[in-house]
SERO-4910 file (N, C-alpha, C, O; in steps of 0.05 Angstrom, whole numbers):
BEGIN
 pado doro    nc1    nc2    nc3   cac1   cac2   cac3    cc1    cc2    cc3    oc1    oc2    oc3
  Unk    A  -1307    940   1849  -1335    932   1850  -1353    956   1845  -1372    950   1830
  Unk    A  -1354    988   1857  -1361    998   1858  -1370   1017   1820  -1388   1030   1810
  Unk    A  -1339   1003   1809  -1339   1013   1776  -1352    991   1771  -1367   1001   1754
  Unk    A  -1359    969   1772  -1381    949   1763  -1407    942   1771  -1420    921   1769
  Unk    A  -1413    971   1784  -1442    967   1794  -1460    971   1779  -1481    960   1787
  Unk    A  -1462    982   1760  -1488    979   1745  -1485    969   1724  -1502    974   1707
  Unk    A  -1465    952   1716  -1461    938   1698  -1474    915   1694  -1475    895   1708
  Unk    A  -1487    921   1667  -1521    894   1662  -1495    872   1642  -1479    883   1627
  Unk    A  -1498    848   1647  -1489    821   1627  -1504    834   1598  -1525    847   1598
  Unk    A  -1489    826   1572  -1506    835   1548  -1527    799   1540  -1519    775   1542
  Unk    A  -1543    805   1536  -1560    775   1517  -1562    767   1503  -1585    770   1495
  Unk    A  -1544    752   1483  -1532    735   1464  -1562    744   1443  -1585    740   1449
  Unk    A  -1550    756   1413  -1577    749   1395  -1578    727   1375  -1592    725   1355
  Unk    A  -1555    708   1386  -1555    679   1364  -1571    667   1373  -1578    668   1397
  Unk    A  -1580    651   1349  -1597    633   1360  -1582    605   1347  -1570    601   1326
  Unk    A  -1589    582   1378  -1571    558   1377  -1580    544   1349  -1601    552   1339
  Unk    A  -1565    526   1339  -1567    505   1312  -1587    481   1332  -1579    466   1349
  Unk    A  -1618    487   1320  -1631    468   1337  -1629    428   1335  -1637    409   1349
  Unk    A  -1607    433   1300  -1608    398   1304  -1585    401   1277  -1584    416   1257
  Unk    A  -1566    379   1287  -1538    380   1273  -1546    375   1250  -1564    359   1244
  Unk    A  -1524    396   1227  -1527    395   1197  -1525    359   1185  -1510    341   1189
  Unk    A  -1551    362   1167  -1547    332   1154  -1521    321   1147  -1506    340   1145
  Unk    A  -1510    305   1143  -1486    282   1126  -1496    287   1103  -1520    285   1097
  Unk    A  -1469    298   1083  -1474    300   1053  -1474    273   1040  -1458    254   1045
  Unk    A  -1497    275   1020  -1491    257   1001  -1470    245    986  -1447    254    983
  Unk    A  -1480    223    977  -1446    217    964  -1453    236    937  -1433    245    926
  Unk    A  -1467    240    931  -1462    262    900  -1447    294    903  -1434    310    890
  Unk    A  -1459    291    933  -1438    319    941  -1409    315    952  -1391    332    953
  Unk    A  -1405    280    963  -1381    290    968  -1364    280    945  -1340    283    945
  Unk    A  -1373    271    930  -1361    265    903  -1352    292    889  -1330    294    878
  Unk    A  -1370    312    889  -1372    339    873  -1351    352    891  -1329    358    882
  Unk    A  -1356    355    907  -1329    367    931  -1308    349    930  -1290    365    924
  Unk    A  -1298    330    932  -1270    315    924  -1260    334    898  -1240    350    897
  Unk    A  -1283    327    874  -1271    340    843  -1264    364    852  -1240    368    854
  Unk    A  -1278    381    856  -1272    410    863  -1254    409    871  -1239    418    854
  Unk    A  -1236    401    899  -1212    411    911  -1194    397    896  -1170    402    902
  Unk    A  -1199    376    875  -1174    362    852  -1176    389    831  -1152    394    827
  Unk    A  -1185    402    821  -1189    423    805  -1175    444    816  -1184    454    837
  Unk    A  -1157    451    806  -1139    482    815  -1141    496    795  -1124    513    792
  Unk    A  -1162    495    775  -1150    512    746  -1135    513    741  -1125    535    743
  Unk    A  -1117    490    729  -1094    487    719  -1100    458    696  -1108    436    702
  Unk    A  -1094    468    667  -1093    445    650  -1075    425    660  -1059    427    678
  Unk    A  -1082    401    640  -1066    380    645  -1033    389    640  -1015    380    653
  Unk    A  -1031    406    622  -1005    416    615   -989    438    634   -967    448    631
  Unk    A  -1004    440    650   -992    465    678  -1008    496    662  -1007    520    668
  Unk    A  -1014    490    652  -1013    526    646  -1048    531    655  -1068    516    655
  Unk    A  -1046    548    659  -1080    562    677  -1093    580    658  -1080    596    645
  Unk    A  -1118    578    655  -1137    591    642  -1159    609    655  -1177    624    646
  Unk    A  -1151    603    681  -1157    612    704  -1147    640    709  -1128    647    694
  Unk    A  -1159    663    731  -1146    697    730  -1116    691    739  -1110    673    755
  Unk    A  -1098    709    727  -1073    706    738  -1071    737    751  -1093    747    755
  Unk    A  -1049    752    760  -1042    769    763  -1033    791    743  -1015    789    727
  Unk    A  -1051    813    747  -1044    828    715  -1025    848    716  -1026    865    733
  Unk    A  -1007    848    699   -989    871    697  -1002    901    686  -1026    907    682
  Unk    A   -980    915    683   -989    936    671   -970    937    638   -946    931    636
  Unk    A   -985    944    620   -972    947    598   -942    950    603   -929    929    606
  Unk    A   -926    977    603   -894    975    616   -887    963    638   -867    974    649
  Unk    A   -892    950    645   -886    929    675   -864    915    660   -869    907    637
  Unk    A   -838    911    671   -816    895    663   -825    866    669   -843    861    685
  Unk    A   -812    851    657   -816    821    670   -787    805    672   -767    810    659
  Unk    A   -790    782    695   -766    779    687   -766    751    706   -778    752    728
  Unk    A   -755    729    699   -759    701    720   -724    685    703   -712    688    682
  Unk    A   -721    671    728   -702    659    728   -698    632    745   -695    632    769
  Unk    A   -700    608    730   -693    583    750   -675    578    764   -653    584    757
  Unk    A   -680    562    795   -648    553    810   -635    548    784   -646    544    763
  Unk    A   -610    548    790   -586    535    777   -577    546    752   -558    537    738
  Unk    A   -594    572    745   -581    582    720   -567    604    729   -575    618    748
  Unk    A   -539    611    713   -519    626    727   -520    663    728   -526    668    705
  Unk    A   -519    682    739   -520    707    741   -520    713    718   -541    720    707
  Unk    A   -500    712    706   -474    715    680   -498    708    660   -510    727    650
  Unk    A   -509    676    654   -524    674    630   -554    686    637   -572    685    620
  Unk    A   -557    697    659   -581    707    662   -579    742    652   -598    758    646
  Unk    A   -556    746    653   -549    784    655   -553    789    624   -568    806    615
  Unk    A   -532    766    604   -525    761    587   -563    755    563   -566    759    539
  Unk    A   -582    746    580   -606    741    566   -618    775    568   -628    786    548
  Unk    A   -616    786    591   -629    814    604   -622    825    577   -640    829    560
  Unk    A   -595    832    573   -584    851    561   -596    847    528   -599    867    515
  Unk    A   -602    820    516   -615    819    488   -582    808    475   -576    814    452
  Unk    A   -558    789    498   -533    793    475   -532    759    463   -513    750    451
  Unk    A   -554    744    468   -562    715    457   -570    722    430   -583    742    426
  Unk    A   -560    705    410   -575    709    388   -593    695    386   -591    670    390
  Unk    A   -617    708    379   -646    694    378   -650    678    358   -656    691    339
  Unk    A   -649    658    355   -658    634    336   -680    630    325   -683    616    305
  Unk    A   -702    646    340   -726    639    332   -746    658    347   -739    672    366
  Unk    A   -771    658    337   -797    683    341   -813    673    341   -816    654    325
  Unk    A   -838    684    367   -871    675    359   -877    706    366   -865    722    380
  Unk    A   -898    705    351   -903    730    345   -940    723    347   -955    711    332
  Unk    A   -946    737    380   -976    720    396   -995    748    386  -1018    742    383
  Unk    A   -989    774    381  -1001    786    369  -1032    784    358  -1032    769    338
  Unk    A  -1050    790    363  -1084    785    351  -1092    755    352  -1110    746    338
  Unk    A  -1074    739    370  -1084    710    383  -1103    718    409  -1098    736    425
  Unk    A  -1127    699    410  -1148    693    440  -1117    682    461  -1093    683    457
  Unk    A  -1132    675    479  -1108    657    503  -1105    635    494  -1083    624    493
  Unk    A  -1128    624    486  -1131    598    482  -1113    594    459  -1096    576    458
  Unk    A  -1117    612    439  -1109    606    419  -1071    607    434  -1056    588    436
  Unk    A  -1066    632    440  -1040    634    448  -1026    612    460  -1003    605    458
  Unk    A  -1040    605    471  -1035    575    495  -1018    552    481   -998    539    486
  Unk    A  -1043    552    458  -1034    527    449  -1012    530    425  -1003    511    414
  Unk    A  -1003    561    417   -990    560    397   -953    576    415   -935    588    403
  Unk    A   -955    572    438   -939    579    454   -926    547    459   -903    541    453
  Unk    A   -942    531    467   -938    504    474   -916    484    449   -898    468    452
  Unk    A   -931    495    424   -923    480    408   -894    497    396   -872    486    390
  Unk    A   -899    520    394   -881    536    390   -848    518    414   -825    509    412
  Unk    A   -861    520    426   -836    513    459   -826    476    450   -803    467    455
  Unk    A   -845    463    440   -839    439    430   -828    435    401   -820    413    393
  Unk    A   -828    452    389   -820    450    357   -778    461    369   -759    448    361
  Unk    A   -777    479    383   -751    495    380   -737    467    402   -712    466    399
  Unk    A   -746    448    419   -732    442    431   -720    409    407   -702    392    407
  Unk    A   -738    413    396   -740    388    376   -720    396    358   -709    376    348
  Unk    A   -708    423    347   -691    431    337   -663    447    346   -647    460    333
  Unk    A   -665    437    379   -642    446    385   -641    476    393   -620    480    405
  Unk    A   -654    493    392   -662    515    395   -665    532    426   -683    526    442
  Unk    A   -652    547    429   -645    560    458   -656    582    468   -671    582    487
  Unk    A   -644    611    449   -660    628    449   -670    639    429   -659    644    407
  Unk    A   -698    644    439   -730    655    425   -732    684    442   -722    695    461
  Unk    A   -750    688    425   -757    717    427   -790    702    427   -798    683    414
  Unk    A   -807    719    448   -832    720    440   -846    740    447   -844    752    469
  Unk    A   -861    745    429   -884    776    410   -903    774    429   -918    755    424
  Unk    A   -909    788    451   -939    780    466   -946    808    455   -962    805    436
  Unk    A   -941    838    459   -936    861    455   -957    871    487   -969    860    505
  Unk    A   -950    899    479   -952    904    511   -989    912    520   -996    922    541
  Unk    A  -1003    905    502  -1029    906    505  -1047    934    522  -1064    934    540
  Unk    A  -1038    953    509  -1054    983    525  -1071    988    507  -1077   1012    510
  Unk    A  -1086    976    483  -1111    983    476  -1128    953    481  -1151    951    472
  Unk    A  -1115    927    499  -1135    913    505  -1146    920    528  -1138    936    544
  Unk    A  -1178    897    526  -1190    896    548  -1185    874    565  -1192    853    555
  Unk    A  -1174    874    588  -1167    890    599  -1134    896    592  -1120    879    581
  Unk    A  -1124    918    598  -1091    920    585  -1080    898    604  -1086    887    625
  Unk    A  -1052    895    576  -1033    871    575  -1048    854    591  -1043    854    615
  Unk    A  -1069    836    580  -1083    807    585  -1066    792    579  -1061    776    597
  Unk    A  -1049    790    552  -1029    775    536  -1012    771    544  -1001    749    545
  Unk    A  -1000    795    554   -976    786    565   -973    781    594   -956    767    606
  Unk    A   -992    796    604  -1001    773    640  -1002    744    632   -979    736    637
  Unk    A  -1013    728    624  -1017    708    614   -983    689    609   -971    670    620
  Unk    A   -980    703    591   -943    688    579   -926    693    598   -909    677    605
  Unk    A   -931    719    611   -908    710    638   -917    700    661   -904    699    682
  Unk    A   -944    691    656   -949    671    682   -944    644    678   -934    629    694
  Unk    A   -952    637    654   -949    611    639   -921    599    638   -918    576    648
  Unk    A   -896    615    625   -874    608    616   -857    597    649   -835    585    645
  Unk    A   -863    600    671   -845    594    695   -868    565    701   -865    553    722
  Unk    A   -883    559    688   -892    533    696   -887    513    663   -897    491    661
  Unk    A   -873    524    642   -861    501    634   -831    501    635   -815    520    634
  Unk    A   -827    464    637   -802    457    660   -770    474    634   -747    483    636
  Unk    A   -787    469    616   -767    473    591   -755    500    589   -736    504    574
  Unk    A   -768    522    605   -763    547    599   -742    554    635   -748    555    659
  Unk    A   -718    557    619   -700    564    643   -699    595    648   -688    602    669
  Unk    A   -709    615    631   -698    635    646   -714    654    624   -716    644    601
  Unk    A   -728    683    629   -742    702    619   -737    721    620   -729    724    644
  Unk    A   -735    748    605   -736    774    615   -747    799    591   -740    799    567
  Unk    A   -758    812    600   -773    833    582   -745    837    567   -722    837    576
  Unk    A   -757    843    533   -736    845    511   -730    874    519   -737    886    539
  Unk    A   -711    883    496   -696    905    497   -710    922    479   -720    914    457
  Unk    A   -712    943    486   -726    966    464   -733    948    435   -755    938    428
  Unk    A   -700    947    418   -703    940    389   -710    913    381   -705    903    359
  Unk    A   -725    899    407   -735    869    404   -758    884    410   -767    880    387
  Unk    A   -773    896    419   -798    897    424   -802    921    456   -821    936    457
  Unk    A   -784    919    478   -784    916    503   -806    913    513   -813    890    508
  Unk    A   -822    925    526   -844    914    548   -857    893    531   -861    870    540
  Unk    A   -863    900    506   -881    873    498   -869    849    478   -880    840    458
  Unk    A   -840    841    489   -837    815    473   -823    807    513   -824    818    535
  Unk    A   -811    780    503   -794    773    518   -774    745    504   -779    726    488
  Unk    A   -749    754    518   -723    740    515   -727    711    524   -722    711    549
  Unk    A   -733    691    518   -729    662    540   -708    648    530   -701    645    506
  Unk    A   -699    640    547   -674    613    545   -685    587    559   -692    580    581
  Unk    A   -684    579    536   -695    543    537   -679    523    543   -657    525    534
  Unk    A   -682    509    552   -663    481    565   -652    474    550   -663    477    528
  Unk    A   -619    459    550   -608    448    532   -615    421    525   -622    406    543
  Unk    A   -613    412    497   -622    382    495   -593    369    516   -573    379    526
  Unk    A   -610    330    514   -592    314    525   -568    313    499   -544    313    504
  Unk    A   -579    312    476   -558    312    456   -542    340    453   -520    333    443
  Unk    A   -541    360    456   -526    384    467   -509    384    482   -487    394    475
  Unk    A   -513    370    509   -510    371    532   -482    345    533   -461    347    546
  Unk    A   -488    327    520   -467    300    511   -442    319    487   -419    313    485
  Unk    A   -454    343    471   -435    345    454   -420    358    468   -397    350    465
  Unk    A   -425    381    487   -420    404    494   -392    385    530   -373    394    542
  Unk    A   -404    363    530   -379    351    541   -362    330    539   -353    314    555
  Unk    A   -358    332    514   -346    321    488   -315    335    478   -292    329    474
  Unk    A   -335    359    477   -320    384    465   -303    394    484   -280    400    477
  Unk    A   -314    397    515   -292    390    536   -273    382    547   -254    390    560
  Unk    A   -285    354    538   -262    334    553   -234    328    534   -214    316    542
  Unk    A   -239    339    500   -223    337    487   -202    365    488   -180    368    478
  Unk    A   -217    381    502   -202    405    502   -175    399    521   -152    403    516
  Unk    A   -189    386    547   -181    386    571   -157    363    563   -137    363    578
  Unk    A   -158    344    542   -148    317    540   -117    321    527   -103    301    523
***
């Protein structure tokens, strides 16, 4: 008691809410519903919205459950033969977006596995590697793309990348076909 003797109470400098905040309109809570349905994310999954930016040499590298060590080591290393190239080079996002999309729908329509794609490693953009922040944010949100990793030097390295694309259902029927006759 004696250490709390001259101890003064301090006097609050808030001042109370003299009358409870109005009930929003319905135009605001309409506008606030949209807003929290809005994640910046197109109808197609991919965001136009800030992603996380790399640095020009920043490796990249993503891999879905269920794809095996072996075909993932096997994509790392550059020993898939590439079937096919986009080459995103002096494309906007937008533009890239949409020629990434179609790009990813044309190879699956032909059976097509592994691609190579050209983002390049962007150290004279503003801001560096925009492009390829972008493609490796994008490519793990379509369902089609099983597995990614920064190419190898003589593909490009920091600025292309290796993807392995889903197998078709018609692949997938031959490929246990070809099995069961082995096995038979």
């Amino acid at each position: 008691m004696q250490e709390m003797s001259g101890v003064k109470p301090i006097t609050s400098d808030q001042i109370p809410p003299s009358s409870p905040l109005p009930h929003p309109s319905e135009a605001q809570l309409a506008r606030r519903e949209a807003a929290m349905r809005e994640d910046g994310h197109e109808p197609d999954g991919l965001t136009m919205e800030a992603v996380e930016m790399l640095r020009p040499s920043d490796p990249v590298g993503f891999k879905r459950d269920g794809v095996q060590e072996g075909v993932y080591k096997k994509l790392r290393l550059g020993k898939y033969e590439l079937q096919a190239s986009l080459d995103l080079h002096q494309h906007t996002l937008r533009e890239a977006r949409v020629a990434l999309l179609q790009f990813i729908r044309d190879c699956l329509e032909r059976d097509i596995r592994s691609v190579l794609i050209l983002h390049g490693k962007g150290e004279r953009s503003q801001p560096q590697a925009l492009l390829k922040s972008y493609v490796s944010a994008w490519l793990p949100h379509i369902p089609e793309v099983m597995a990614m990793h920064s190419a190898e030097r003589r593909h490009g390295g920091s600025g292309a990348l290796y993807v392995l694309l889903r197998k078709s259902d018609r692949k997938k029927a031959e490929n246990r076909e070809r099995h069961l006759r082995r096995l038979a």
